[in-house]
Structure formats: structure tokens, C-alpha cells
GUMAR-632703 format. One record per residue (C-alpha): residue number from 1; residue in one letter; x, y, z. Coordinates in steps of 0.05 Angstrom, whole numbers, plus 5000, padded with zeros to 4 digits. Example, Ala and Ser with C-alpha at 12.3 -4.5 7.8 and 13.67 -1.06 7.14 Angstrom:
BEGIN
n/res/X/Y/Z
1/A/5246/4910/5156
2/S/5273/4979/5143
***
This chain:
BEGIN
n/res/X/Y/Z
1/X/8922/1157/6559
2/X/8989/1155/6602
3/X/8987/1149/6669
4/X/9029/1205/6704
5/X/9085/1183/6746
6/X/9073/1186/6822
7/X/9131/1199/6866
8/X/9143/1222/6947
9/X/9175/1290/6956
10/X/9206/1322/7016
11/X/9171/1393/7025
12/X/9207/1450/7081
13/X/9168/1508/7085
14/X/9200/1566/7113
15/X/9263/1530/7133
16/X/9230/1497/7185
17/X/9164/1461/7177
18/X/9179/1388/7148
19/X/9124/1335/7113
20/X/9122/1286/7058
21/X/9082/1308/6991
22/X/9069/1274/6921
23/X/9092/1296/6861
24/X/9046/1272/6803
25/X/9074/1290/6736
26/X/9099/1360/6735
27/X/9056/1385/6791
28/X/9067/1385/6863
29/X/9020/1361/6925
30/X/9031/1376/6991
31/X/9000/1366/7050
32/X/8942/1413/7077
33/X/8967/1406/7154
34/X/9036/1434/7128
35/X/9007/1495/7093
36/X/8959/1507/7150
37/X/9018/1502/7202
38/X/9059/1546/7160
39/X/9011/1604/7129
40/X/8962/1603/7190
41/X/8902/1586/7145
42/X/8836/1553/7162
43/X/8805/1501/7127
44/X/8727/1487/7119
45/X/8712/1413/7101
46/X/8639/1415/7062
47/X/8622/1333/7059
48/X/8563/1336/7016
49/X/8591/1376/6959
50/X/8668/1341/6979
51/X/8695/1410/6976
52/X/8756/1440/7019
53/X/8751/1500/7022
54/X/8825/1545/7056
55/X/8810/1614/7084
56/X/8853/1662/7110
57/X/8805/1659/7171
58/X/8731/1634/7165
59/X/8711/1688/7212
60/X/8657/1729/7177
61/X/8641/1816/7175
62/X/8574/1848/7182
63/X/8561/1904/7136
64/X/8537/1959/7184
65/X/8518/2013/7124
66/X/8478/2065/7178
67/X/8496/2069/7246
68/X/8445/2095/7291
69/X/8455/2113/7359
70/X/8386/2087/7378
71/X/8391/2018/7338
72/X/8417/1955/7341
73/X/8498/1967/7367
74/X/8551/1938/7314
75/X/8495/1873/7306
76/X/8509/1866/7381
77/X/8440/1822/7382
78/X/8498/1763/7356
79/X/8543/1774/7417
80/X/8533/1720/7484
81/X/8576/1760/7537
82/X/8544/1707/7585
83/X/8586/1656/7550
84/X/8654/1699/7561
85/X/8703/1689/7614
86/X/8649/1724/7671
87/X/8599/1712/7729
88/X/8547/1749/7749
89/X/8530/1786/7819
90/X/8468/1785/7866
91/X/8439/1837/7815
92/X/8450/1811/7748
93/X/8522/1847/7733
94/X/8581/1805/7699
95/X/8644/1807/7738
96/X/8706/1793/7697
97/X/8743/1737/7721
98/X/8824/1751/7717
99/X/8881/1710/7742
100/X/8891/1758/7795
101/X/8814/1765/7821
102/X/8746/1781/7792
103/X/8730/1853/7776
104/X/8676/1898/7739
105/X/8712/1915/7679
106/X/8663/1974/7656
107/X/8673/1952/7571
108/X/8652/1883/7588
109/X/8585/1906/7629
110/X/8572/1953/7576
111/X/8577/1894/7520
112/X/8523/1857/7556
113/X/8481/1923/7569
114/X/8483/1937/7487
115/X/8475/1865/7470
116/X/8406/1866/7507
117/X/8389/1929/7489
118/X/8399/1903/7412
119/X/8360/1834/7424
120/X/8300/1879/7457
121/X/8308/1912/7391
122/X/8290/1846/7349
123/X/8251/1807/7395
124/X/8211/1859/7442
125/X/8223/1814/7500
126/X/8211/1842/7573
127/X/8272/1802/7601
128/X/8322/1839/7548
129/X/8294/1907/7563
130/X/8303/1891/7637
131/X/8379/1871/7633
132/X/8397/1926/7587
133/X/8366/1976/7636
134/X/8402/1940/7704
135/X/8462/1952/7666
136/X/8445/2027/7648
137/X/8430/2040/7719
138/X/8498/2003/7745
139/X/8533/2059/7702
140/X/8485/2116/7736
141/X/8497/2084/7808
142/X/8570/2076/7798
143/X/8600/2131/7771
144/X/8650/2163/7811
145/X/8658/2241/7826
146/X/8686/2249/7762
147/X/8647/2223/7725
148/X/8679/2162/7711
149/X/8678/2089/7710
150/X/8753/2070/7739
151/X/8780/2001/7727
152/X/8800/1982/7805
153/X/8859/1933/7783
154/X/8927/1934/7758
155/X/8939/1920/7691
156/X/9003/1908/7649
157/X/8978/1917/7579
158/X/9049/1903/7546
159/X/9098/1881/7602
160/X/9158/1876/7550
161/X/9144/1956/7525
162/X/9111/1998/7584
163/X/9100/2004/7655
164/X/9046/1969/7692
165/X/8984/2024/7697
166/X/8966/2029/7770
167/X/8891/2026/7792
168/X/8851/2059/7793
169/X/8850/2079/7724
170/X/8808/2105/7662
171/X/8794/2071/7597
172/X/8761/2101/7534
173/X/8737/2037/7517
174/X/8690/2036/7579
175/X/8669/2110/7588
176/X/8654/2106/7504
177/X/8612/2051/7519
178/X/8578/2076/7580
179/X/8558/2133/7540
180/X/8526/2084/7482
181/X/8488/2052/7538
182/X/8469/2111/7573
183/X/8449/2147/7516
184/X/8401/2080/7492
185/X/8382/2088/7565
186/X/8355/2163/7551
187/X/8328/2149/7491
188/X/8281/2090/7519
189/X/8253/2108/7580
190/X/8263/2195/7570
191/X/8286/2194/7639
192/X/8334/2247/7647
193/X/8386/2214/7693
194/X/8416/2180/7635
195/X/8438/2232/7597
196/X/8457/2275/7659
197/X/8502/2213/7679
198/X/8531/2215/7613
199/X/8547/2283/7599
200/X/8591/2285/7677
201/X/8636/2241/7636
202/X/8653/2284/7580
203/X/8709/2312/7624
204/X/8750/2252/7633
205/X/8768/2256/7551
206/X/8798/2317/7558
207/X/8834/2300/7618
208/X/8912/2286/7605
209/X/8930/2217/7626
210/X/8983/2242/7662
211/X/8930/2269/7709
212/X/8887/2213/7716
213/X/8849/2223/7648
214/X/8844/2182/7576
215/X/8882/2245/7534
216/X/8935/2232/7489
217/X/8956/2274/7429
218/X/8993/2234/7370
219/X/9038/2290/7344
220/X/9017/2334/7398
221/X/8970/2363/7365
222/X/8917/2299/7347
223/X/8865/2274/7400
224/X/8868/2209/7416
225/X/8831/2170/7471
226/X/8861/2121/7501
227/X/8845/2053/7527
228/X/8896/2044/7565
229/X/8932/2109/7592
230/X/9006/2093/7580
231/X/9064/2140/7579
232/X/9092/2130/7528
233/X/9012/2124/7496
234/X/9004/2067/7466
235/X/8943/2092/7419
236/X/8899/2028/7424
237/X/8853/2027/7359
238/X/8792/1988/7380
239/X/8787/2030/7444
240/X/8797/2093/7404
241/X/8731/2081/7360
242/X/8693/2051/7417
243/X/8705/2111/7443
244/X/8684/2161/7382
245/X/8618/2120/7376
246/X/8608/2135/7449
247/X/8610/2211/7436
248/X/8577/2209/7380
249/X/8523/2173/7410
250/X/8520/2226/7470
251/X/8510/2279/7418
252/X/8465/2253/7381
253/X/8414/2242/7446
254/X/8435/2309/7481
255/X/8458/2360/7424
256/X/8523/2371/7473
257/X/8573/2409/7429
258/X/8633/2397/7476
259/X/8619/2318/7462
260/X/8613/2336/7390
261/X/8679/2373/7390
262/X/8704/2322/7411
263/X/8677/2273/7370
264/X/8703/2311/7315
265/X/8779/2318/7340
266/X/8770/2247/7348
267/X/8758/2241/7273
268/X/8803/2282/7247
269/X/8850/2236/7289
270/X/8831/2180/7254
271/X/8837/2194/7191
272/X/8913/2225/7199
273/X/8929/2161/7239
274/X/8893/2106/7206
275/X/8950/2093/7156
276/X/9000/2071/7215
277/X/8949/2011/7234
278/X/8953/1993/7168
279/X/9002/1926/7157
280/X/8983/1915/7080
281/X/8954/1847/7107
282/X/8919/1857/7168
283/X/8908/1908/7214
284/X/8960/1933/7284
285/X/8920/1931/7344
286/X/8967/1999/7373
287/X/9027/2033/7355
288/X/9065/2008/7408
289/X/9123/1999/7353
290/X/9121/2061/7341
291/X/9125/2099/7415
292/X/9158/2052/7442
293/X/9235/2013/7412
294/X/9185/1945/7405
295/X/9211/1954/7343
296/X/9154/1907/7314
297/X/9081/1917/7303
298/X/9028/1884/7355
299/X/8992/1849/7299
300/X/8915/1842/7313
301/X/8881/1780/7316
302/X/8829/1761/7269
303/X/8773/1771/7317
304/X/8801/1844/7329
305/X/8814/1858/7255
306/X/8740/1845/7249
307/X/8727/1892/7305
308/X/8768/1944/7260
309/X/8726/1938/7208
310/X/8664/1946/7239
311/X/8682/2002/7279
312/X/8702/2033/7219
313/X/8653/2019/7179
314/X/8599/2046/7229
315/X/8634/2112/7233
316/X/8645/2119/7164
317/X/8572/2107/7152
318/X/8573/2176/7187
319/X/8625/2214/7167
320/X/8627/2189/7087
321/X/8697/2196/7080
322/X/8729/2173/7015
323/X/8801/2157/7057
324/X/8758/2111/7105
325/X/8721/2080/7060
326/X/8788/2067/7023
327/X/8806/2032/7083
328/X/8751/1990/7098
329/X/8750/1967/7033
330/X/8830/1942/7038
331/X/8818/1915/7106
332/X/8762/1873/7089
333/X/8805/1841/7028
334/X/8849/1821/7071
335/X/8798/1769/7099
336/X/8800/1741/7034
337/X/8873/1736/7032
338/X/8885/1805/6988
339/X/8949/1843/7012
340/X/8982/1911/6979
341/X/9051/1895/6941
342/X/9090/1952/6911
343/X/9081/1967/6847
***
């Protein structure tokens, strides 16, 4: 049998990205580093089966197929918050540490409260119950007059495209999650403080964030909460279902109808707006582009494009909407490298 001729090749990938491949016989060989450097892909090196295996990203989804406001959060039993960027006070809370100081960012403390709250779930252990419950009481013994959890820093979400947002300041991110924890909170011990803690934030999301609240309105008509209160709004996805699962949650454990209504603006939201997040490879973390003259989307990372999906998929385990489940179906192929071309 001939042997097929074996010759070095110059390869440039997008004009700019230089290495030296082989060319054996008609086909071409190039170098893995290259193709990594130039398509962002991962690899996976299995030694026993001397595979290689090249993923879009290796990071993995959870099917959540029925949310329940009383179970495990979003397989939140898997998250470490203890090994995030954090330290914890006299009394067990995690302080978020910054470049500019250490604060109590109220998403972050509600992350660890859920994450114990879903290991006490699975493993019954006394020590879980008790952190999930010091953080449920933080949210009861910190809430302010009106009913919120304010962020008590500056932040400068997108210094290129908006203002800085001047503490203190409220984020749907942490007063969903408060709500998810509280309402856990109720549901576990049936004490009522929870849920009355809970319900005094329902205000805040219909609060303009011109006055000091998390309401936005995408077409000035849509409901959108927002995690950070911009002007122009900035319409922050992952906050924004955070956010509906928080209300949800409160419903579910108090039969409130104004966090239901709103729950169900929120929705209807969502599915008008979800298209705009979608990039026909990945998902936009906000439409920044689009309220703003960025001009360009804010592309989310993997890890957020994950968050995406299960957000969605735990409130589309509710709601059972053929449009969302479109979705979730596209944005999970793009994990596996699957991206819509025109026809």
C-alpha cells in the first residue's frame, strides 16, 4: 500500500493566529492549541481509552423537570459558596470581598442559605438546617423599612455604557432570592415571621427605579425586574428569573395574589423578550446593546449561559410554554456546538 506523502503547512486562522500543521495526502492536520486559541474550545484528554475529546465548553446542565418551591433550589446541594471569593462574620454570614471593601451582597448570602437548605434536603444533617436558618433570619433581622435588602456599595455594572448606580441600592436578584429563602424558611419551621418578612418586600418590585425601586418596563408596557437599576435599564436576564422564582416561591407558601400578579407580568415579560437574549449561539447576559449605542451584545459566559438554562428550565417546568421550551431546547444545543443559520 502507498505511503501518503507527509509535508509541513503554514495554517492562519482568522488572519491572525499562526502555527505549523501536516498535511498527509489530501487531508489537512493542524494543531489542537491553534483551534482552541482561535474557536475558544475545550479539550478533554481521556488516557485510558486515548480519546480527545473538543467541546464547545465541558461545563455540564442539570435537567430541573419540576421545580418546587419547597425542594432542592436549581440542584443548589452542588454549589460551595464557601469556596467563592467570601469570608464569613462572627455569626456565620459570607461577606463579599470586592476590590473596594467587603460587603453583604444579599444574592450571595442567599446562595449559601439555599445551598444548605438543599443539602439538609439530601443529607438531613443538623449543621445544614442550622446555616440555612442563620441565613433566613439575617434576611428577617436585616430588612430595612421597606422591606428591602439594599446593596450599601457603589457599583459600576458597565462603566463604558451607564452611570455608576449609587448606594444604597436594590437588586432583584437579592430580594428574589430572599423571598426563596424566606419562603423555605416558612415552610420548615411554620413560623410566621418568614413569610411576614417576605411579603414587606413585594413593594420594592413595583417600585420605579427611578425612585429607589427594581421597576423597569421594556416597551413601557412589559415588567421587568431589574438587577441592577440603570437608567437607561439594562434588563439583566439572570437577575430577572432569579427574581420570578422568588415570587413564585412567595406565592406558592402565602397564596399572595399581588406576588402572583406579579409573577405573572413577569412571565409574560419573558416570553415577549426572550428572543432579544437570543445570539443563535449562546445566550446575551442584558440588552445593554440594545438601550444603550454599545452597539454590541454583552455575550454571557458559559457559566451564565448555564444559569440561563436552568432558570428557564425551572420556570418552564411551571408555566409549560411551547415558546420556552423552544428555547431551552436551542440554548442547550448550543453547548454542544449547534447554532441557527438562515435557511
Amino acid at each position: 500500500m502507498e505511503s501518503k506523502q507527509i509535508k509541513d503547512i503554514k495554517v492562519i486562522m482568522h488572519s491572525q493566529f499562526k502555527d505549523v500543521g501536516k498535511m498527509i495526502g489530501n487531508e489537512y492536520y493542524i494543531p489542537y492549541s491553534l483551534i482552541e486559541k482561535a474557536y475558544y474550545s475545550e479539550k478533554e484528554w481521556l488516557n485510558k481509552e486515548n480519546t480527545l475529546k473538543i467541546h464547545v465548553t465541558k461545563a455540564k446542565v442539570s435537567d430541573i423537570e419540576n421545580y418546587d418551591y419547597k425542594g432542592n433550589y436549581l440542584h443548589h446541594d452542588k454549589n460551595r459558596v464557601e469556596n467563592w471569593n467570601v469570608e464569613f462574620d462572627n455569626n456565620g454570614i459570607p461577606k463579599t470581598k470586592y476590590s473596594y471593601g467587603k460587603y453583604y451582597n444579599p444574592s450571595t448570602i442567599a446562595h449559601y442559605g439555599l445551598q444548605h437548605y438543599s443539602l439538609y434536603l439530601i443529607n438531613n444533617n443538623y449543621e445544614s438546617k442550622e446555616n440555612f436558618l442563620r441565613v433566613a433570619n439575617w434576611f428577617v433581622d436585616n430588612q430595612d423599612n421597606r422591606g428591602g435588602w439594599a446593596y450599601q456599595f457603589d457599583l459600576h455594572f458597565y462603566p463604558t455604557r451607564l452611570e455608576k448606580i449609587k448606594a444604597p441600592w436594590y437588586s432583584a436578584i437579592g430580594m428574589g432570592m430572599a423571598m426563596s429563602v424566606l419562603a423555605r424558611a416558612s415552610y420548615l419551621t411554620k413560623d410566621i415571621k418568614y413569610k411576614m418578612s417576605a411579603l414587606k418586600a413585594v413593594d420594592i418590585f413595583q417600585t420605579p427605579v427611578q425612585k429607589n425601586g427594581i421597576l423597569s418596563k421594556f416597551e413601557d408596557k412589559f415588567f421587568f425586574y431589574e438587577e441592577c437599576p440603570t437608567d437607561p435599564p439594562s434588563f439583566i436576564l439572570n437577575g430577572f428569573m432569579f427574581s420570578l422564582l422568588g415570587l413564585y416561591d412567595l406565592y406558592q407558601e402565602t397564596n399572595d395574589k399581588q406576588a402572583f400578579k406579579l409573577y405573572n407580568l413577569g412571565i409574560t415579560s419573558l416570553k415577549r423578550m426572550l428572543p432579544l437574549y437570543d445570539l443563535g449561539n449562546r445566550t446575551a447576559y442584558d440588552l445593554t446593546h440594545y438601550t444603550t449605542d454599545g452597539g454590541y451584545p454583552n455575550v454571557a459566559k458559559w457559566g451564565y449561559h448555564i444559569t440561563h438554562i436552568h432558570l428557564l428550565a425551572a420556570l418552564n417546568s411551571i408555566e409549560k410554554d411551547k415558546k420556552l421550551n423552544e428555547a431551552l431546547v436551542r440554548w442547550k444545543g448550543y453547548l454542544l456546538g449547534k447554532c441557527k443559520l438562515t435557511p
